[in-house]
C-alpha positions as CSV (number, residue, x, y, z in Angstrom):
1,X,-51.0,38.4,-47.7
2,X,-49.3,35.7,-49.7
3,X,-50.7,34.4,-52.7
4,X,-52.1,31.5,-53.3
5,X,-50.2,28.8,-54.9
6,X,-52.0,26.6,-57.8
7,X,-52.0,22.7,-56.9
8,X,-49.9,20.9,-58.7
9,X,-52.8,18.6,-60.3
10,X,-54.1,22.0,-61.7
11,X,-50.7,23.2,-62.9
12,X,-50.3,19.3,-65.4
13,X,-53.4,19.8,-66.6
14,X,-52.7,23.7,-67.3
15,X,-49.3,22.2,-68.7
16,X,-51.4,19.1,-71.1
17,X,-54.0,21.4,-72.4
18,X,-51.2,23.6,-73.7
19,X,-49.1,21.5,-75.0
20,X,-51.6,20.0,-76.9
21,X,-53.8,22.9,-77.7
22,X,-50.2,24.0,-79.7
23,X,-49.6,20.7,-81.2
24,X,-46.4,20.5,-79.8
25,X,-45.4,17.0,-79.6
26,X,-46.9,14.3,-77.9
27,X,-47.4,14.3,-74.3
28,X,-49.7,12.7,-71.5
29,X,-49.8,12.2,-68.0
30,X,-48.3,9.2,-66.6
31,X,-50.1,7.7,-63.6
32,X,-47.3,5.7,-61.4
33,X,-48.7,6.0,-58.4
34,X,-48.9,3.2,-55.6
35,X,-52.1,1.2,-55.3
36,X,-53.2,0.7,-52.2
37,X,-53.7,-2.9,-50.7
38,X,-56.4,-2.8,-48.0
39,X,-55.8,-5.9,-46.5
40,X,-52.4,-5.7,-45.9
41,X,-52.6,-1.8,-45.7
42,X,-50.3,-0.7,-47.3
43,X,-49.4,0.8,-51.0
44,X,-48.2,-1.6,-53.4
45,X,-46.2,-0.7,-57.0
46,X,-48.6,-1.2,-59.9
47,X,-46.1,-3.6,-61.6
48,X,-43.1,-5.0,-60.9
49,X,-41.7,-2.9,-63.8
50,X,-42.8,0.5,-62.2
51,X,-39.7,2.6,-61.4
52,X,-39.6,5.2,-58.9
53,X,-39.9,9.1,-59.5
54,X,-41.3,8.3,-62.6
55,X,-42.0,12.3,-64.0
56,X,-46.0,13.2,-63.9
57,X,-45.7,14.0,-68.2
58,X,-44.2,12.3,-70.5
59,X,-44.0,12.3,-74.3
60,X,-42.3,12.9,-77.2
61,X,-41.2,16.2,-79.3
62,X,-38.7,16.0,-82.4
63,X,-38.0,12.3,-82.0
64,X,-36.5,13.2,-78.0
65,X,-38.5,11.3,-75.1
66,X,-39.1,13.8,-72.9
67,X,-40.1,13.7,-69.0
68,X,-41.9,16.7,-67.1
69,X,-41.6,16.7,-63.6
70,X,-44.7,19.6,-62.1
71,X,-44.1,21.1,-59.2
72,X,-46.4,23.7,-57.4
73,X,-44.7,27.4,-57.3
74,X,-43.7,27.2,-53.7
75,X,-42.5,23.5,-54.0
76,X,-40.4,24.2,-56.9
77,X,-38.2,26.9,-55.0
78,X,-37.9,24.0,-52.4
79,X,-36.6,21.2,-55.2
80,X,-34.2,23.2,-56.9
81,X,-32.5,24.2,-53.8
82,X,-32.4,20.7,-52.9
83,X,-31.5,19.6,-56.6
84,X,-28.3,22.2,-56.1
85,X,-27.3,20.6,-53.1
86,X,-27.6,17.0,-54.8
87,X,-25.5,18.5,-57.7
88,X,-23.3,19.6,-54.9
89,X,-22.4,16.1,-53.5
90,X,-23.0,14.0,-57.3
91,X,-25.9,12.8,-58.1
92,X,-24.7,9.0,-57.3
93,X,-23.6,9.8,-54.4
94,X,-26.4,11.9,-52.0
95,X,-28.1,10.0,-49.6
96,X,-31.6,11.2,-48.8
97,X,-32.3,12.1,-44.9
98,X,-36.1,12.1,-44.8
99,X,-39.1,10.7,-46.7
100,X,-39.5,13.7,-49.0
101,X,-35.8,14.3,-49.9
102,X,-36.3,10.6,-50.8
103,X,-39.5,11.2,-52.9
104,X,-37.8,14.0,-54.6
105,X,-34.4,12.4,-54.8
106,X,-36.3,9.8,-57.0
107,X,-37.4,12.0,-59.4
108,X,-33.7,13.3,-59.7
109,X,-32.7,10.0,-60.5
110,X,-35.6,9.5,-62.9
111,X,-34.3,12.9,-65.0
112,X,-31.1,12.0,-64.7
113,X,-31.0,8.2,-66.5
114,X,-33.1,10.1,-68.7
115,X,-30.9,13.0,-70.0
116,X,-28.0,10.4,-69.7
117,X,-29.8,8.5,-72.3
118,X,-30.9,11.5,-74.7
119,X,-33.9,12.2,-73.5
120,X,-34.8,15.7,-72.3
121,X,-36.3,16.5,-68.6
122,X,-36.9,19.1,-66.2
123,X,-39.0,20.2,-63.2
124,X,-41.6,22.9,-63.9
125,X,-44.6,24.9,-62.1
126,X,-46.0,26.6,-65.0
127,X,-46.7,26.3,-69.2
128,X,-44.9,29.2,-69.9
129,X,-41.6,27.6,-67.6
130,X,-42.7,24.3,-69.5
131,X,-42.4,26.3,-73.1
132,X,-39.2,28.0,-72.1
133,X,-37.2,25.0,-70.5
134,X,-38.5,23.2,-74.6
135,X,-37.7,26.0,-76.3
136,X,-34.3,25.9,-74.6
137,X,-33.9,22.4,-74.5
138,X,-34.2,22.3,-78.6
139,X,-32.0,25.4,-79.0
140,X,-29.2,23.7,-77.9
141,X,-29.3,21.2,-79.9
C-alpha cells in the first residue's frame, strides 16, 4: 500500500512554523493566486504587477531574498524530472506542451530571474529538504 503523501498546503505551513520557530530569517507565504471574476467567469491576476510562478515562500535570510517553491513528495519527483529536461533544452528556450508543464515552467522562470539576480531559490516537499537546500545554499557562499 503506498503511502500517503502530505498536501502541499500542510507541507508550507510545516515549512513556516519551522522556519520561524528557529528564527531563521524572515519568511511568509505569498498568496499570488488568481481571483476569480464571476461575471465574466473567469480568474483574473490580482494586479497588473502580479508575475507568474511567483514561489508559495518568500523571505529573507543573511541579507539574500530568497523564494521557496513547496511541492508535495510525489509532485516533487515529477518537477525535477521536468526541471532536468528544461535544463536539457535552456531554460530560455523550452516550450511548455500542456497546462501543467506551463504552471510549472513558470515557477522555473520565477527561480531562475531570481538566482540570476542573487537571490537564492529552490523547490522543496519537506522542512528538513527546506533546511538542507539553506544550509547549502549559504555554504557556498
Amino acid at each position: 500500500m503506498k503511502a500517503q503523501t502530505i498536501p502541499e498546503a500542510d507541507v508550507q505551513v510545516e515549512i513556516l512554523e519551522g522556519l520561524n520557530a528557529r528564527r531563521i530569517g524572515f519568511f511568509w507565504r505569498c498568496n499570488n493566486a488568481g481571483i476569480f471574476d464571476a461575471k465574466k467567469g473567469v480568474y483574473r491576476r490580482p494586479s497588473k504587477f502580479s508575475i507568474k510562478g511567483v514561489s508559495d515562500i518568500l523571505g529573507v535570510l543573511n541579507g539574500k531574498s530568497i523564494a521557496i517553491e513547496v511541492k508535495s513528495k510525489d509532485e516533487y519527483t515529477w518537477v525535477m524530472n521536468f526541471l532536468e529536461r528544461v535544463e536539457k533544452v535552456g531554460v530560455l528556450k523550452y516550450l511548455p506542451t500542456s497546462a501543467k508543464e506551463d504552471h510549472v515552467f513558470n515557477q522555473i522562470l520565477f527561480l531562475y530571474t531570481l538566482r540570476k539576480n542573487g537571490g537564492i531559490g529552490f523547490f522543496t516537499y519537506s522542512l528538513e529538504h527546506t533546511l538542507g537546500e539553506l544550509k547549502e545554499a549559504f555554504d557556498e557562499d
